[in-house]
C-alpha positions in Angstrom: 24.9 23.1 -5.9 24.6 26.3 -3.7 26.0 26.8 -0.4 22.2 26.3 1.2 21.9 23.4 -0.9 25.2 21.8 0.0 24.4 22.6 4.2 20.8 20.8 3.9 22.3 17.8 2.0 25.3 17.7 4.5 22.5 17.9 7.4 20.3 15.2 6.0 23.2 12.5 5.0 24.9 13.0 8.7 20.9 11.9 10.0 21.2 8.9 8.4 25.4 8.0 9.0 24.8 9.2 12.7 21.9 7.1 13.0 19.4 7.9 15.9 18.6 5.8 19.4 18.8 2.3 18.7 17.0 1.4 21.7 14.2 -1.0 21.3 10.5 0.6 21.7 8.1 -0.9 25.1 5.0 -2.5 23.1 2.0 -1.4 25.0 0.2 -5.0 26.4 -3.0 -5.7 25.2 -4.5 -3.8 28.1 -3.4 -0.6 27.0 -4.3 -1.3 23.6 -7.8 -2.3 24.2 -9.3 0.7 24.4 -7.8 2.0 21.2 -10.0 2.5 17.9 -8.3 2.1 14.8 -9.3 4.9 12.0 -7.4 3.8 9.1 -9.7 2.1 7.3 -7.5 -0.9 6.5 -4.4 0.7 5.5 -0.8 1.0 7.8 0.6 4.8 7.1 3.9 2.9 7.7 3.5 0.6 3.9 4.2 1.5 0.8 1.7 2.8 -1.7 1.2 2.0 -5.4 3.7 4.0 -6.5 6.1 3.0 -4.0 6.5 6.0 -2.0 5.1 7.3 1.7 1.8 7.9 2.8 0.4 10.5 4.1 -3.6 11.2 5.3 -5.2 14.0 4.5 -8.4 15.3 5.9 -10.2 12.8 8.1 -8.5 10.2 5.8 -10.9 11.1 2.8 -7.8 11.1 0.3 -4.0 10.3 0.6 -1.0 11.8 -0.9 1.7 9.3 -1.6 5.4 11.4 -1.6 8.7 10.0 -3.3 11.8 11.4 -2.7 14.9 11.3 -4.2 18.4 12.2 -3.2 18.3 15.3 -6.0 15.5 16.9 -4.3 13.3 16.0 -6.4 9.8 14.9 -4.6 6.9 13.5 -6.5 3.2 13.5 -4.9 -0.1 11.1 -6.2 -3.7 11.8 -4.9 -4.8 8.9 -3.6 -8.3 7.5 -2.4 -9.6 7.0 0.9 -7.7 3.7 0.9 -4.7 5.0 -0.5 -4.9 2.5 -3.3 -6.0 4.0 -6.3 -5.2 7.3 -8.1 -7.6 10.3 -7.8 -8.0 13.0 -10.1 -8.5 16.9 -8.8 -8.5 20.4 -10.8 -6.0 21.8 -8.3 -2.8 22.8 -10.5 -0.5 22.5 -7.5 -0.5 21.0 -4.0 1.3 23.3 -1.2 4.1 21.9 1.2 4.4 23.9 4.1 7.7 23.2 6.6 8.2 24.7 10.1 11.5 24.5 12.2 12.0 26.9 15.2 9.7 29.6 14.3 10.5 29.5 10.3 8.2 28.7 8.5 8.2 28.2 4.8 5.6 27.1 1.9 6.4 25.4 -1.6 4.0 24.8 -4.6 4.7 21.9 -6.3 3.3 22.1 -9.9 1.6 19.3 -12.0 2.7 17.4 -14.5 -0.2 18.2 -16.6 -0.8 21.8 -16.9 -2.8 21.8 -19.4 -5.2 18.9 -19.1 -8.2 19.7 -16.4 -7.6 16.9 -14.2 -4.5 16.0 -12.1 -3.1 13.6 -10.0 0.8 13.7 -9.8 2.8 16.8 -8.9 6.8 17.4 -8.5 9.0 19.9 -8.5 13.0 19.5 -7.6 13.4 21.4 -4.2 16.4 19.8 -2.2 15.7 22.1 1.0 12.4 21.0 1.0 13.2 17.3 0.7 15.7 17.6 3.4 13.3 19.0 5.8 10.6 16.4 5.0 13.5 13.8 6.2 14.0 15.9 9.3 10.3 15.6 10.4 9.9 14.2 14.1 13.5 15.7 14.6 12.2 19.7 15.1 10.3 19.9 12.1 6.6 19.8 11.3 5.2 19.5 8.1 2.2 19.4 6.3 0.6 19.2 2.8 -2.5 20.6 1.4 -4.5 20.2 -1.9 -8.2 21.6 -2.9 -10.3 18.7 -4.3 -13.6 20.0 -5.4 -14.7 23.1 -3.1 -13.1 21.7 -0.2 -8.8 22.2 1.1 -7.4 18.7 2.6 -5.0 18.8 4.8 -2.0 16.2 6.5 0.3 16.0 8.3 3.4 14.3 7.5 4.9 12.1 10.0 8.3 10.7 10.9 9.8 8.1 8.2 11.6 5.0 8.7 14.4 4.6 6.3 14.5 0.9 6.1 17.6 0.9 7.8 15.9 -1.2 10.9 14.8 1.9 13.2 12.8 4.5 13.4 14.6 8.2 14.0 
């Protein structure tokens, strides 16, 4: 493991030793929320998907990538349907990943899994600086992921992950 490999991991793990502000979150009362529309078609960002992994929307929810992580860096995308249920298929050989912190910003192509077949769903490549600021999201970086399906780029952005350890960062 490189130095920059080593730093990112190091950065990451003391996130989730450290822990973040345990404080409970207000609920807004039913007055607040009235007014609200809902536009995610029967789906919570926050569940799993079929493969397990996050969600994330792209477009104006049209399709869904669902992202897996793991703690080698490797990350693993599907294409998912509007209702981020079933696998969809696009010619697109790779999706793009594109990170921000400060004023740094930096783009990764993750490949897929079938490159020679004409449709694709699933695409991974092992990047552990990229995985480790996909964990940082909501905590100075952005992030966002883009595929072409058909004519037409999708993109989303990702948003802040709860690790199942009983609050959000």
């Amino acid at each position: 493991m490189n130095t920059i490999s080593k730093v990112c991991f190091i950065i990451a793990t003391s996130f989730l030793i450290v822990g973040c502000d345990q404080s409970v979150p207000e609920v807004p009362s039913e007055a607040e929320t009235a007014g609200e529309v809902d536009d995610h078609q029967g789906h919570d960002h926050a569940s799993e998907g079929p493969h397990g992994g996050h969600i994330l929307g792209l477009g104006d929810e049209e399709y869904h990538l669902e992202w897996i992580h793991d703690d080698s860096g490797k990350l693993t995308f599907y294409l998912l349907d509007a209702d981020a249920k079933a696998d969809v298929q696009t010619s697109a050989n790779f999706i793009e990943i594109t990170t921000t912190r400060k004023e740094e910003t930096k783009t990764v192509k993750l490949s897929t899994t079938t490159p020679d077949a004409a449709e694709h769903n699933k695409f991974e490549a092992i990047n552990l600086e990229t995985t480790v600021e996909l964990g940082l999201v909501g905590h100075g970086v952005t992030a966002t992921a883009s595929v072409k399906i058909g004519d037409q780029e999708y993109t989303g952005e990702f948003e802040h992950q709860d690790h199942g350890h009983g609050h959000a960062h």
